[in-house]
MARVEX-877771 format. One record per residue: x, y, z of N, C-alpha, C, O, CB in turn; residue number from 1; chain; residue in three letters. Coordinates in steps of 0.05 Angstrom, whole numbers, padded with zeros to 5 digits. Glycine has a CB too. Layout:
ATOM,X,Y,Z,X,Y,Z,X,Y,Z,X,Y,Z,X,Y,Z,NUM,A,ALA
...
REM end
This chain:
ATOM,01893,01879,02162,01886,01892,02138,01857,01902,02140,01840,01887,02149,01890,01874,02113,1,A,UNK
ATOM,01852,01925,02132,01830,01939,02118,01816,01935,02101,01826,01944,02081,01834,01954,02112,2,A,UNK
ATOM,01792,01923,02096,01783,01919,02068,01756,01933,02059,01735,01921,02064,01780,01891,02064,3,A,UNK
ATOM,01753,01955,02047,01732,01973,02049,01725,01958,02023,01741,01948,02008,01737,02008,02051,4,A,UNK
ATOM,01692,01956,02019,01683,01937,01997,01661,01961,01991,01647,01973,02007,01670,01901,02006,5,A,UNK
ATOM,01663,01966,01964,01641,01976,01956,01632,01979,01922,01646,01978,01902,01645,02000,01968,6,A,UNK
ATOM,01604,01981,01922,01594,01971,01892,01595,01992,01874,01573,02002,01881,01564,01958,01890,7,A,UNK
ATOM,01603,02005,01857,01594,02028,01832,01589,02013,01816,01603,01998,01802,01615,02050,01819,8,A,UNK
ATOM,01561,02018,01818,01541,01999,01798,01546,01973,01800,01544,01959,01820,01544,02004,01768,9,A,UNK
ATOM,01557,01963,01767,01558,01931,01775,01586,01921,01782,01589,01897,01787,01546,01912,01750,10,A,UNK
ATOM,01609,01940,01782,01638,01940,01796,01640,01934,01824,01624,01943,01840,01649,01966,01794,11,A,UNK
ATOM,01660,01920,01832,01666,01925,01859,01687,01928,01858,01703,01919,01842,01660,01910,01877,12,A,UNK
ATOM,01691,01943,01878,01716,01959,01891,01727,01954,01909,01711,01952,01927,01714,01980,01898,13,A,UNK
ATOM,01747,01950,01917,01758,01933,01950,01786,01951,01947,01806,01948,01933,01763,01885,01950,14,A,UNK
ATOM,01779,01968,01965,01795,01976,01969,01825,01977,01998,01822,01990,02019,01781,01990,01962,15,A,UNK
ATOM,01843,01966,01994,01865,01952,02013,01885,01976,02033,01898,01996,02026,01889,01933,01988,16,A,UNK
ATOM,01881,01967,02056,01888,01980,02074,01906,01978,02093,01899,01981,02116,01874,01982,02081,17,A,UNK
ATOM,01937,01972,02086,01964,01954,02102,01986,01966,02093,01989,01973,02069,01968,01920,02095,18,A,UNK
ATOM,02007,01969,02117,02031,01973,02101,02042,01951,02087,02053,01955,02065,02051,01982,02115,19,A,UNK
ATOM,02042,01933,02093,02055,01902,02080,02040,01880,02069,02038,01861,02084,02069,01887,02101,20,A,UNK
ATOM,02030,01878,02046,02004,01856,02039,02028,01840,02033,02049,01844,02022,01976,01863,02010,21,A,UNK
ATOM,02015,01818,02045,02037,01796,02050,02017,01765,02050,01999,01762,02034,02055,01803,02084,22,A,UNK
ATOM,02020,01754,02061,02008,01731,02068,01981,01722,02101,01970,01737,02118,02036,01716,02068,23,A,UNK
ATOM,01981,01694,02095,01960,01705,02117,01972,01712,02144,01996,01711,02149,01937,01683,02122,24,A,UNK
ATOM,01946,01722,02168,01920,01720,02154,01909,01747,02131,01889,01743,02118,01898,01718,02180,25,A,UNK
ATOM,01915,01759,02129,01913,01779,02101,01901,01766,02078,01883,01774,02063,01942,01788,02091,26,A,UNK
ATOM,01912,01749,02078,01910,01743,02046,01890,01732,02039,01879,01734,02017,01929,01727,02034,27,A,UNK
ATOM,01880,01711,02071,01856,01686,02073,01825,01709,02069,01807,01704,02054,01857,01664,02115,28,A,UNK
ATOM,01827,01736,02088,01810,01756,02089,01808,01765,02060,01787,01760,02048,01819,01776,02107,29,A,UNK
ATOM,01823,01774,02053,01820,01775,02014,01807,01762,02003,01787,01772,01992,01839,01769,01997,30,A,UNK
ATOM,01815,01727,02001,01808,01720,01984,01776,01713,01994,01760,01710,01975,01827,01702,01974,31,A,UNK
ATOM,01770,01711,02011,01742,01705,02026,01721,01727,02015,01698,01720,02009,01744,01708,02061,32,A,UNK
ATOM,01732,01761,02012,01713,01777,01997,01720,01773,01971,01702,01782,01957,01712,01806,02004,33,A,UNK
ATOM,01737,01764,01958,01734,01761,01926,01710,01733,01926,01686,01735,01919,01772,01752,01908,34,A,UNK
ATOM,01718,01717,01931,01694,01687,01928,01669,01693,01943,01650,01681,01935,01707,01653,01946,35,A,UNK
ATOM,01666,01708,01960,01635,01720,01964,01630,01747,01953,01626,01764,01971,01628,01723,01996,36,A,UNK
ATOM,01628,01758,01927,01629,01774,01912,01626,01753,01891,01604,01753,01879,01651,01793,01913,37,A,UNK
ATOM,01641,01736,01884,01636,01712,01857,01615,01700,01867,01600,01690,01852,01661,01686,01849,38,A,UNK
ATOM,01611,01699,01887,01581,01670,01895,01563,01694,01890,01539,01688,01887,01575,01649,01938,39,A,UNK
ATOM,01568,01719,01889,01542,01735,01886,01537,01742,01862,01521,01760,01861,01540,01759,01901,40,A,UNK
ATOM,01546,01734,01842,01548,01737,01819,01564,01765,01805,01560,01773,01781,01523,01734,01813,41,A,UNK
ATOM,01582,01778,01824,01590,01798,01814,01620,01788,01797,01635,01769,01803,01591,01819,01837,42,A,UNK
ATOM,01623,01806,01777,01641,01793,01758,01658,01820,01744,01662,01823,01720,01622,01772,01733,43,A,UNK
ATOM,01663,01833,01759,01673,01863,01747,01686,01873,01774,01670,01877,01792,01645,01887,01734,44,A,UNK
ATOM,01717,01879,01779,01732,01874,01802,01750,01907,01805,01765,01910,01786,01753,01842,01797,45,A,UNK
ATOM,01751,01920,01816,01771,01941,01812,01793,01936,01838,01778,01941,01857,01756,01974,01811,46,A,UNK
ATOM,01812,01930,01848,01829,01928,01868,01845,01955,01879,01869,01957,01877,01845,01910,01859,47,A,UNK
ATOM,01827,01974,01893,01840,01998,01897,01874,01994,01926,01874,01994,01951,01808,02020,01908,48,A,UNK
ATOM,01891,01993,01910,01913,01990,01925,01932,02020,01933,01957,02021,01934,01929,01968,01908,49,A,UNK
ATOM,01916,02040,01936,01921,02067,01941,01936,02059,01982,01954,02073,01991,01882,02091,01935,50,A,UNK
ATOM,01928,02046,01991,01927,02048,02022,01952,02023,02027,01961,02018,02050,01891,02040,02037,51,A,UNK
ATOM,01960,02010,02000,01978,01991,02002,02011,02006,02005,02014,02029,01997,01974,01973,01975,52,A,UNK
ATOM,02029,01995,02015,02053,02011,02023,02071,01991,01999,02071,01995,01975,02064,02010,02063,53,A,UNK
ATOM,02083,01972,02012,02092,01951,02005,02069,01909,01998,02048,01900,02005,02113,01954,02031,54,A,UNK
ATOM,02089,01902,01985,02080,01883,01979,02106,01864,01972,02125,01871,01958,02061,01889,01960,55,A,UNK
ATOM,02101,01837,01984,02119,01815,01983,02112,01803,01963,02097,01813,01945,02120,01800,02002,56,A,UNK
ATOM,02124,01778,01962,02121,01752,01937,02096,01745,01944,02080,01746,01926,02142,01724,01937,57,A,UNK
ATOM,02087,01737,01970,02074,01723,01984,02039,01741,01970,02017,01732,01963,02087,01724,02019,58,A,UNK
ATOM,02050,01767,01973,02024,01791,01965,02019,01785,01932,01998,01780,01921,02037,01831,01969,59,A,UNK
ATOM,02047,01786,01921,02038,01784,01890,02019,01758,01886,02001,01761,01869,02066,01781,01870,60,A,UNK
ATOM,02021,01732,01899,02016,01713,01901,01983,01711,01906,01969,01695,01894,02033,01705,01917,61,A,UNK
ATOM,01974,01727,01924,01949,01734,01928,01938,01746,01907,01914,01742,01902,01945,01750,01948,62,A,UNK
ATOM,01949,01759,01893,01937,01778,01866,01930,01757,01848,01906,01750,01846,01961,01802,01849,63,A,UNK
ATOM,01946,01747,01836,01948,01726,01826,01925,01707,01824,01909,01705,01805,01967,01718,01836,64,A,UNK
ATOM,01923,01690,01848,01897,01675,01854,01873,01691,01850,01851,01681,01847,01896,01665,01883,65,A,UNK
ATOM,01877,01713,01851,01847,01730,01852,01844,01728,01832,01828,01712,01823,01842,01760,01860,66,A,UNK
ATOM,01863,01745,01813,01863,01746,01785,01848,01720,01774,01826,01722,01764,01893,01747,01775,67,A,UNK
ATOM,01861,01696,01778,01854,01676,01765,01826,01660,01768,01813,01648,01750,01873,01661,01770,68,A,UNK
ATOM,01817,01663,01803,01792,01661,01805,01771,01675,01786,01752,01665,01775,01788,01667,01828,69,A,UNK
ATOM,01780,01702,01786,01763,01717,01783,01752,01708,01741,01729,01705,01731,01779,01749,01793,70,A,UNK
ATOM,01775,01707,01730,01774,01697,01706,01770,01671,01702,01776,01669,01679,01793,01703,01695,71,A,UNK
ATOM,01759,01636,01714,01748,01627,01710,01725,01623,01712,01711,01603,01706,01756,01620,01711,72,A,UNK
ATOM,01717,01648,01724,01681,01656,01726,01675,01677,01709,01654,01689,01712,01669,01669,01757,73,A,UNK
ATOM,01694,01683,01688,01692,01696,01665,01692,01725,01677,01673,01736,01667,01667,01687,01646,74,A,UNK
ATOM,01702,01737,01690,01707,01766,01700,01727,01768,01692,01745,01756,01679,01705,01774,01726,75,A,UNK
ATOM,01722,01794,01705,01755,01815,01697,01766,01831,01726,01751,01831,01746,01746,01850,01667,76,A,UNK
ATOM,01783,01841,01727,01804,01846,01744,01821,01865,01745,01840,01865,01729,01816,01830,01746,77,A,UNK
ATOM,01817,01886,01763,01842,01905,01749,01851,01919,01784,01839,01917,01805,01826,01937,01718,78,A,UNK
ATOM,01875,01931,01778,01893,01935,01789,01885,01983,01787,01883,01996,01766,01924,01913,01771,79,A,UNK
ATOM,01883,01992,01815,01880,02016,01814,01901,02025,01830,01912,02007,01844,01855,02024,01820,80,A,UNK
ATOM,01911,02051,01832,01935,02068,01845,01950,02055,01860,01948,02053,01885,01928,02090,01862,81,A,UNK
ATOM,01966,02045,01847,01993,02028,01853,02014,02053,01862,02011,02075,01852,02006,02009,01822,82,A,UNK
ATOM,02027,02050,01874,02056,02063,01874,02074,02057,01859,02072,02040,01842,02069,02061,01892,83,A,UNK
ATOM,02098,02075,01864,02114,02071,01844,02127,02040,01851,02127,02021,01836,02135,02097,01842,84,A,UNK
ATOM,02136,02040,01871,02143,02022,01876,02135,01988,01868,02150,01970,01859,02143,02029,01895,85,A,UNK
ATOM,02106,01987,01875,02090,01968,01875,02089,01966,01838,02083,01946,01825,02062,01975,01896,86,A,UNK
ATOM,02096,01991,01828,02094,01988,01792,02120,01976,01780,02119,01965,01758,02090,02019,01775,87,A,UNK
ATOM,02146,01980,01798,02172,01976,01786,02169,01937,01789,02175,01919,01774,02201,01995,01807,88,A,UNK
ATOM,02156,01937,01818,02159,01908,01825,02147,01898,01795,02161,01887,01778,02141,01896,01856,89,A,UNK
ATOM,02116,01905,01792,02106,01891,01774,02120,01893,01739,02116,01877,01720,02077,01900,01777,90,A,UNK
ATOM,02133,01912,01739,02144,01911,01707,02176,01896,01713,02189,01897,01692,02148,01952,01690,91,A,UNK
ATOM,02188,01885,01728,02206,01874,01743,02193,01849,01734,02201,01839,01713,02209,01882,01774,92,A,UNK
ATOM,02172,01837,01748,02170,01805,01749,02154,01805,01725,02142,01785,01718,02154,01789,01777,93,A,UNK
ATOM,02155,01836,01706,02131,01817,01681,02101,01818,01688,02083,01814,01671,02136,01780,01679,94,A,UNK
ATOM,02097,01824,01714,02065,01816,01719,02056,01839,01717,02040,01845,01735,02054,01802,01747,95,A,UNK
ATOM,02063,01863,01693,02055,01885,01682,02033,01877,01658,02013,01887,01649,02080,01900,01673,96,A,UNK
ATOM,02051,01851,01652,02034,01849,01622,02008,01825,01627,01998,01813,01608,02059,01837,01592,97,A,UNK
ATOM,02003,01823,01648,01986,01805,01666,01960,01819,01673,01938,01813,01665,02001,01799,01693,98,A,UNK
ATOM,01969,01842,01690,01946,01857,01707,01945,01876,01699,01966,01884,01690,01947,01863,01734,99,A,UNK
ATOM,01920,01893,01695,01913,01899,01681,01915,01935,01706,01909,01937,01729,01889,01878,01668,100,A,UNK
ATOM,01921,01951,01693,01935,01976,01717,01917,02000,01707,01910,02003,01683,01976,01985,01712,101,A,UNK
ATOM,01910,02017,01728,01899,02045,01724,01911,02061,01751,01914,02050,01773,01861,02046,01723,102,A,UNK
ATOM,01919,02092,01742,01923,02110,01759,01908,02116,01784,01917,02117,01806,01924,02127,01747,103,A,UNK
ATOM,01884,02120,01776,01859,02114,01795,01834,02096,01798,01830,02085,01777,01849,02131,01794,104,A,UNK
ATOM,01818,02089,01815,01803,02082,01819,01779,02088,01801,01762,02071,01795,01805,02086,01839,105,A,UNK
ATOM,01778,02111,01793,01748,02120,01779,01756,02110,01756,01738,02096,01746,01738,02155,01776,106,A,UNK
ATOM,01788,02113,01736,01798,02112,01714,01786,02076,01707,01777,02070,01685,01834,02120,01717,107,A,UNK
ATOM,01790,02053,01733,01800,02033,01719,01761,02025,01730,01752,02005,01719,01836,02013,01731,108,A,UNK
ATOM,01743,02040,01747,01717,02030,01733,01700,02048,01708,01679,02044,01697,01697,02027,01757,109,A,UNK
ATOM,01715,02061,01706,01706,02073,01671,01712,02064,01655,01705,02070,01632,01713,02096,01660,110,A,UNK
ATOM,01736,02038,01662,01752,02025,01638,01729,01999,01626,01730,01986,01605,01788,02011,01652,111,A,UNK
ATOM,01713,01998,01647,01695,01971,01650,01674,01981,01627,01670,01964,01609,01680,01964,01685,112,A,UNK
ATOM,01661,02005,01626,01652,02016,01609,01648,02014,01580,01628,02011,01566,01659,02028,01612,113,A,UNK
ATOM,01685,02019,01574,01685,02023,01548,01696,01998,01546,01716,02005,01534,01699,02048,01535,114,A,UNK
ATOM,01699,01969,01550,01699,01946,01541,01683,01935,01521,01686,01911,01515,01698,01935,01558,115,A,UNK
REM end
């Protein structure tokens, strides 16, 4: 996996680069830049999944933990250019009304904005 990391302003952006986000080692690389991003005090997350193809249980599973890390350090979390696919999965298991979704990348750190 690919993980391009980058800051707009006080956002970060990590943007994912795999046909199959799945489990590790993938997932261990993930979660290693989300918890060094939290040890840096950053607390405002955009997950650009534009470069993502597919995703397993094992992938949703990773979201998940992020998600949840990320919100007992009082952040937020959001989910950018999903596919369709990757959108059916999530309104499928419900984890629509969970994660928090934008079309694009610019859309879901402008969303941080107007909070």
């Amino acid at each position: 996996m690919k993980i391009k990391k980058q800051m707009q302003g006080d956002v970060a952006v990590l943007s994912l680069s795999i046909t199959l986000f799945s489990g590790a080692p993938d997932s261990q690389e993930f979660k290693d830049q989300i918890y060094e991003l939290l040890d840096q005090g950053v607390t405002k997350f955009v997950i650009d999944l534009a470069g993502v193809k597919r995703m397993d249980s094992t992938g949703l599973g990773v979201l998940i933990s992020a998600l949840t890390s990320v919100r007992k350090r009082g952040g937020e979390f959001k989910l950018a250019a999903i596919n369709d696919i990757m959108e059916s999965i999530l309104v499928m298991t419900k984890l629509d009304s969970i994660f928090e979704t934008h079309k694009t990348t610019e859309a879901a750190v402008q969303s941080f904005a107007k909070a």
